[in-house]
N, CA and C atoms as a LAMMPS dump frame, in Angstrom:
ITEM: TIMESTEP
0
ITEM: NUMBER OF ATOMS
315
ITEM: BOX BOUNDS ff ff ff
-5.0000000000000000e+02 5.0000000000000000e+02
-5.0000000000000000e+02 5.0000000000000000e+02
-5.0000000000000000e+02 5.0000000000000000e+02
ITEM: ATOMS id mol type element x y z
1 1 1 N -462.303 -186.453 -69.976
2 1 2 C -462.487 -187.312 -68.832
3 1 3 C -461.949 -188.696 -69.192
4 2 1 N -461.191 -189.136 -68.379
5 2 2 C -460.447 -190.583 -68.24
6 2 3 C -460.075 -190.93 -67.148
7 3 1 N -460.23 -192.509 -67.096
8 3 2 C -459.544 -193.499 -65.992
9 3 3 C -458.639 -194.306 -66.228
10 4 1 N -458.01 -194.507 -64.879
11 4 2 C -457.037 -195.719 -65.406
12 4 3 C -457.487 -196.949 -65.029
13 5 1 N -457.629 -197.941 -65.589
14 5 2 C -458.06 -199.286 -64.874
15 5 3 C -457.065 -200.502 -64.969
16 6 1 N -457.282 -201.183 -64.097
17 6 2 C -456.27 -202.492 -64.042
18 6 3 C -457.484 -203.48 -64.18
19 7 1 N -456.36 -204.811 -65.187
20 7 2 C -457.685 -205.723 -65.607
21 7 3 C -456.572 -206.572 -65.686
22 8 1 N -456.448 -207.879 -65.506
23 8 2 C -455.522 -209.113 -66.566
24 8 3 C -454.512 -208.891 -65.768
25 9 1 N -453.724 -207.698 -64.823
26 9 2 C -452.453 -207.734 -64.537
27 9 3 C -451.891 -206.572 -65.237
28 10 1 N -452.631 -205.658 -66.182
29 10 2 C -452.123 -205.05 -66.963
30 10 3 C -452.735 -203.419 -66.543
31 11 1 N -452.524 -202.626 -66.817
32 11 2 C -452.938 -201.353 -66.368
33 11 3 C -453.404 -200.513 -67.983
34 12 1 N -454.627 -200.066 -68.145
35 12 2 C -455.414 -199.566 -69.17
36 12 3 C -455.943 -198.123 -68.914
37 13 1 N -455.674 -197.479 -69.846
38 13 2 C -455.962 -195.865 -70.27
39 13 3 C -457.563 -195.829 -70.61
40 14 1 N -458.878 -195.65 -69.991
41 14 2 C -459.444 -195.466 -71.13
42 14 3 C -460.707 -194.421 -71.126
43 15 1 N -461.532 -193.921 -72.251
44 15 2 C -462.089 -193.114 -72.459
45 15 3 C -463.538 -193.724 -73.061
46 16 1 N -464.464 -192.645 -72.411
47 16 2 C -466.146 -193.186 -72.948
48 16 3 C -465.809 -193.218 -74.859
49 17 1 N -466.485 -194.183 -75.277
50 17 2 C -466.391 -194.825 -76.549
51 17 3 C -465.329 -195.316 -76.936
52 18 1 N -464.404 -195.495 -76.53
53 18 2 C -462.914 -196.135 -77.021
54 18 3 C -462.938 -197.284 -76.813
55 19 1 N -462.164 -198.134 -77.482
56 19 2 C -462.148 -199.262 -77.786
57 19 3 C -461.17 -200.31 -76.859
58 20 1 N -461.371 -201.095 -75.624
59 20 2 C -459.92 -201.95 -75.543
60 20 3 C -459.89 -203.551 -75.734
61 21 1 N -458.613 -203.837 -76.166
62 21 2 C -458.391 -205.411 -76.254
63 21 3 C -457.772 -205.925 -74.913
64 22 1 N -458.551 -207.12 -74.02
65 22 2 C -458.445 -207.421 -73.076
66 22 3 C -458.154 -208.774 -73.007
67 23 1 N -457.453 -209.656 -72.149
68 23 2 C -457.266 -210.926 -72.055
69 23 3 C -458.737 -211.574 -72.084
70 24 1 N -458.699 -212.389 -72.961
71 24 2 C -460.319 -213.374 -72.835
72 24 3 C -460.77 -213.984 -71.863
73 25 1 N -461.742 -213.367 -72.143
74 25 2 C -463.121 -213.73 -70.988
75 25 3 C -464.042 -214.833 -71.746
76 26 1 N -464.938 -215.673 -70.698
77 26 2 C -465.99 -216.032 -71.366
78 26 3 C -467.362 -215.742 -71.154
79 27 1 N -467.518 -214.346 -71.966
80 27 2 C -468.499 -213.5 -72.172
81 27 3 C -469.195 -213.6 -73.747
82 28 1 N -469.739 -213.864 -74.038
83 28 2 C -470.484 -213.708 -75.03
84 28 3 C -470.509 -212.052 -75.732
85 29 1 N -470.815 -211.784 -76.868
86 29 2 C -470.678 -210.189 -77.664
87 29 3 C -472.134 -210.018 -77.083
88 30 1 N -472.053 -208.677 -76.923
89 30 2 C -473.34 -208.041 -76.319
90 30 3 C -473.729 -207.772 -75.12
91 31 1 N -472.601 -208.776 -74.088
92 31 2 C -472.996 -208.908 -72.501
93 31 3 C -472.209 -207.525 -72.082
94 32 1 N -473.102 -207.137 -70.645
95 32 2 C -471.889 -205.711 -70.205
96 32 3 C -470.777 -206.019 -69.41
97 33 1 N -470.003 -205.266 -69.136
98 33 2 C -469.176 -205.872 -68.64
99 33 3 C -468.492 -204.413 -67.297
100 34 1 N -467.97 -204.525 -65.853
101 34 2 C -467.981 -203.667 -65.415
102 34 3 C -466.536 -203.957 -64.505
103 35 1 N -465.765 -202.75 -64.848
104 35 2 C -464.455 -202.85 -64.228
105 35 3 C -464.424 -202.346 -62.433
106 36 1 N -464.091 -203.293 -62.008
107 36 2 C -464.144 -202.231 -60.617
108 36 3 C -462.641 -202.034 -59.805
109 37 1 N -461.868 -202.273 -60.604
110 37 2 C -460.514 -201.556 -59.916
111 37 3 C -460.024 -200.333 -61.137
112 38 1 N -460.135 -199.663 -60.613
113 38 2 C -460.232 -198.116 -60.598
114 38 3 C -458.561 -197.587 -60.015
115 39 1 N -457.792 -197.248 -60.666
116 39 2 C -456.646 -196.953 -59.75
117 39 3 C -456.782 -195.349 -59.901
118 40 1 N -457.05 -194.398 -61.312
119 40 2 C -456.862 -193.135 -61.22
120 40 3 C -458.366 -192.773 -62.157
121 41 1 N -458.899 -191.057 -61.854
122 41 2 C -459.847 -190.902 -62.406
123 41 3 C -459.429 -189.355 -62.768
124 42 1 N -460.074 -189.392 -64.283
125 42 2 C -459.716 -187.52 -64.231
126 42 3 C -461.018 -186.531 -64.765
127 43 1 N -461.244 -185.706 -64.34
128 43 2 C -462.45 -184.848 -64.321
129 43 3 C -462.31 -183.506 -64.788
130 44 1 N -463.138 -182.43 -64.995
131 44 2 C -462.564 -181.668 -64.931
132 44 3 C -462.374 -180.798 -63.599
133 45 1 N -462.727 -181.459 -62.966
134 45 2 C -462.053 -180.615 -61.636
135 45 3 C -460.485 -180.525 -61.226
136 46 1 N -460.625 -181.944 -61.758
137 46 2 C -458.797 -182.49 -61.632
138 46 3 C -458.944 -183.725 -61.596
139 47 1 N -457.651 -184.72 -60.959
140 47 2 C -457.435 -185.796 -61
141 47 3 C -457.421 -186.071 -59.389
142 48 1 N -457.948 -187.455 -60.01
143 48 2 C -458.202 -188.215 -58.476
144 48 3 C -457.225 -189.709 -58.223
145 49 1 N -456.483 -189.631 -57.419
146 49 2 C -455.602 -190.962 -57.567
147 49 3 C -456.505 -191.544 -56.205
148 50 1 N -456.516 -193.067 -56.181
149 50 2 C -456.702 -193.938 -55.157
150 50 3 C -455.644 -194.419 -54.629
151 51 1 N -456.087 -194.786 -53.368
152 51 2 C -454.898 -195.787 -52.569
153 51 3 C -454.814 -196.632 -52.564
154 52 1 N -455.179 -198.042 -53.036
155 52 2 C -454.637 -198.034 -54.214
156 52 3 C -455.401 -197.894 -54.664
157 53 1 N -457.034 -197.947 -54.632
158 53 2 C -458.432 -198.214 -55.445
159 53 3 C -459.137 -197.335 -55.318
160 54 1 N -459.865 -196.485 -56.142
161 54 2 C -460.989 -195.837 -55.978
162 54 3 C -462.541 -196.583 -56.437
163 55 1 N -463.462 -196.26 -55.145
164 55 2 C -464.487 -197.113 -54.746
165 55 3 C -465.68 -195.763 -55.316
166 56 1 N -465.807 -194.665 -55.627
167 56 2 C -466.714 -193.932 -56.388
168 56 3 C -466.556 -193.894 -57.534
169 57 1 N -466.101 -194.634 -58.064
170 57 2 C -465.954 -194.29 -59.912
171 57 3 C -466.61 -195.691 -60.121
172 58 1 N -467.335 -195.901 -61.179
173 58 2 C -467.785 -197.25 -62.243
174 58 3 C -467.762 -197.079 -63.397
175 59 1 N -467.13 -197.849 -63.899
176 59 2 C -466.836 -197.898 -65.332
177 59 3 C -467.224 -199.499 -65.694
178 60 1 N -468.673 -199.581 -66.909
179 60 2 C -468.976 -200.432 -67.732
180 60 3 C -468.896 -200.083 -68.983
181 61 1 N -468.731 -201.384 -69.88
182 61 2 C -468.466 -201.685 -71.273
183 61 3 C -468.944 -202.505 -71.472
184 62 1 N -469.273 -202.518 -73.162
185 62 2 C -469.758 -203.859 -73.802
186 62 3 C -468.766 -204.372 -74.213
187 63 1 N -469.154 -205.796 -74.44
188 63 2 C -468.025 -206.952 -75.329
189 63 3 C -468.538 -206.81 -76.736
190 64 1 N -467.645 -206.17 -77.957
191 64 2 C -467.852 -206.365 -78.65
192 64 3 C -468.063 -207.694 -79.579
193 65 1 N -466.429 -207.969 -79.06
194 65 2 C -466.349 -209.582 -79.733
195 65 3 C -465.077 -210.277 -79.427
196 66 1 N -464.879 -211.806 -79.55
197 66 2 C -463.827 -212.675 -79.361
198 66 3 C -463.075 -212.444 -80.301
199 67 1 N -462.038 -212.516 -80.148
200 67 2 C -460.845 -212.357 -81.543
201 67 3 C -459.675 -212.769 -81.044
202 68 1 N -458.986 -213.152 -81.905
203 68 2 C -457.561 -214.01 -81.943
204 68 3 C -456.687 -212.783 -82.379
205 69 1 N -455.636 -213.46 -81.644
206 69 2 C -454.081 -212.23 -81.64
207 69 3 C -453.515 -212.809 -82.938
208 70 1 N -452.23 -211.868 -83.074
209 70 2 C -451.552 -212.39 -83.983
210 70 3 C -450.786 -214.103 -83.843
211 71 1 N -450.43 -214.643 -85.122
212 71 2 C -449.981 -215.59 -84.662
213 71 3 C -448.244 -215.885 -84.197
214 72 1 N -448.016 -216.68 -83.351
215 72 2 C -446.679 -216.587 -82.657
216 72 3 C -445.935 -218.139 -83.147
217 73 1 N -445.018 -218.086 -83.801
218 73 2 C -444.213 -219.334 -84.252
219 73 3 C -443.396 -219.736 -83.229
220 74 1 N -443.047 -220.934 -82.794
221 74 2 C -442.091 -221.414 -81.769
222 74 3 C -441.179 -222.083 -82.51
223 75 1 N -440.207 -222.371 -82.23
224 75 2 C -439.109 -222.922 -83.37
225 75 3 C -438.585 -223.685 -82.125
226 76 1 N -438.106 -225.034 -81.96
227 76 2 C -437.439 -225.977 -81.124
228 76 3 C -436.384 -226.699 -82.053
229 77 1 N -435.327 -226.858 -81.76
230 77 2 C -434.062 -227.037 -82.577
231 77 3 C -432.991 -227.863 -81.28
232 78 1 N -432.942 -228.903 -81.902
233 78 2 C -431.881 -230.061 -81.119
234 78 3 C -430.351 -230.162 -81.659
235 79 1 N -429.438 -229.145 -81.713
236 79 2 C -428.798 -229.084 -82.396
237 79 3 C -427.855 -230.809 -82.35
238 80 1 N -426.983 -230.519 -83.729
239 80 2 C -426.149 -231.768 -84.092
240 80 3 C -427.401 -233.353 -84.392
241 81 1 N -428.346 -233.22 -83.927
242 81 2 C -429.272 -234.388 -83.725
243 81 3 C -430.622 -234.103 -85.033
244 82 1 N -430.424 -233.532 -86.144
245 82 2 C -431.459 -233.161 -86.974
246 82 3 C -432.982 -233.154 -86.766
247 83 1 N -433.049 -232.976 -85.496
248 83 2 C -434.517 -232.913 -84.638
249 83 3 C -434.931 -231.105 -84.963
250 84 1 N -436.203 -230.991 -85.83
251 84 2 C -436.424 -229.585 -85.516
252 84 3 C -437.807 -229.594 -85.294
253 85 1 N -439.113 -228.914 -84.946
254 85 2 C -439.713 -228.741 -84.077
255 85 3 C -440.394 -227.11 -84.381
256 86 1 N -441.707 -226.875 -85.677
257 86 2 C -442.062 -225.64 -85.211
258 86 3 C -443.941 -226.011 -85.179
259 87 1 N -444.196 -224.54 -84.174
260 87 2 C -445.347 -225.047 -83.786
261 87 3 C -445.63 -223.446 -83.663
262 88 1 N -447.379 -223.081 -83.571
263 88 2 C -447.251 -222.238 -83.75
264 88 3 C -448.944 -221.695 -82.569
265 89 1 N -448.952 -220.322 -82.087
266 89 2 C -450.173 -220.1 -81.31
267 89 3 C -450.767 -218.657 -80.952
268 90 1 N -451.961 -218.566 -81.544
269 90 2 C -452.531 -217.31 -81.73
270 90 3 C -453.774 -217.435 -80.138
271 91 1 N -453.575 -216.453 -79.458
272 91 2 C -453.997 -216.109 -78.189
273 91 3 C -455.249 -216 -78.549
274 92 1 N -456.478 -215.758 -77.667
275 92 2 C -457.423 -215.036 -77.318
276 92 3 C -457.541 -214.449 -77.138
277 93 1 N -458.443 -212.715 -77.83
278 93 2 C -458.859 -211.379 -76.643
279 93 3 C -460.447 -211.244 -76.841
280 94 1 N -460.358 -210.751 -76.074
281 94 2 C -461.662 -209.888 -75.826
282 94 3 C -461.469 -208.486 -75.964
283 95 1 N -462.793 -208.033 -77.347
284 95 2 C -462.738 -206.208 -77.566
285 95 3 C -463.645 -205.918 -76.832
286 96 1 N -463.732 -204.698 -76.164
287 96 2 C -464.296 -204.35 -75.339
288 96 3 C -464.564 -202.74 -75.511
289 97 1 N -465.885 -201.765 -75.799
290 97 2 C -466.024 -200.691 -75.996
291 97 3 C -466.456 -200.217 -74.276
292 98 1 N -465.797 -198.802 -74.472
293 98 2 C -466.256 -198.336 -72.995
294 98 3 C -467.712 -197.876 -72.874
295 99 1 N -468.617 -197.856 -72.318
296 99 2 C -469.73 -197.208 -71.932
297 99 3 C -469.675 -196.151 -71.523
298 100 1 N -469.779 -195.959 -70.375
299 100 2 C -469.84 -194.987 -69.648
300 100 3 C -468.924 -194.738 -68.409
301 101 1 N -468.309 -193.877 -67.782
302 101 2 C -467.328 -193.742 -66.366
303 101 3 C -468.405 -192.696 -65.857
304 102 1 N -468.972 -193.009 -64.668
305 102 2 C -469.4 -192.423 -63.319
306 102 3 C -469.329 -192.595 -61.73
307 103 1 N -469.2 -191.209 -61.614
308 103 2 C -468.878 -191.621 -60.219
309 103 3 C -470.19 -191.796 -59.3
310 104 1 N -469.951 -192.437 -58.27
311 104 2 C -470.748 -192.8 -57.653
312 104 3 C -470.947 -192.317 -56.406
313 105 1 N -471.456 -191.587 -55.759
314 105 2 C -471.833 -190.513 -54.136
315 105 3 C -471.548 -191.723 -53.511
């Protein structure tokens, strides 16, 4: 059993206990957290696509924890003018374990 969910702009695969890294929130570790755009759901009956959204499925997760991405170097270079320029910036995510996916009557 799996859904697909959209979060951030981004579209996510995921499964009860699996793990995802999500654009940061400001949630604290421990708070739940509950997706409600739902684009596809799969069962074993079969698969269920929405138009675009499916409104019987819920899927919550906990926040595990805040964590920083890798870090990203910028390099700025003025050529002929000995101006150089590096700087550097490690993102924010949020980990996020799945709970549970149910549907809802």
């Amino acid at each position: 059993m799996y859904a697909i969910i959209e979060d951030g702009g981004s579209q996510f695969r995921v499964e009860e206990g699996q793990e995802v890294i999500l654009d940061y929130r400001e949630i604290s570790a421990g708070e739940s957290v509950q997706f409600d755009k739902v684009l596809a759901y799969r069962n074993e009956e079969g698969l269920v696509v929405g138009q675009p959204l499916l409104d019987s499925v819920r899927i919550t997760g906990e926040v595990l924890q805040v964590e920083q991405g890798p870090k990203l170097v910028v390099g700025k270079l003025r050529r002929r003018k000995n101006s150089r320029r590096r700087t550097g910036h490690r993102q924010l995510h949020t980990r996020v374990r799945i709970d549970k996916i149910e549907e809802v009557a």
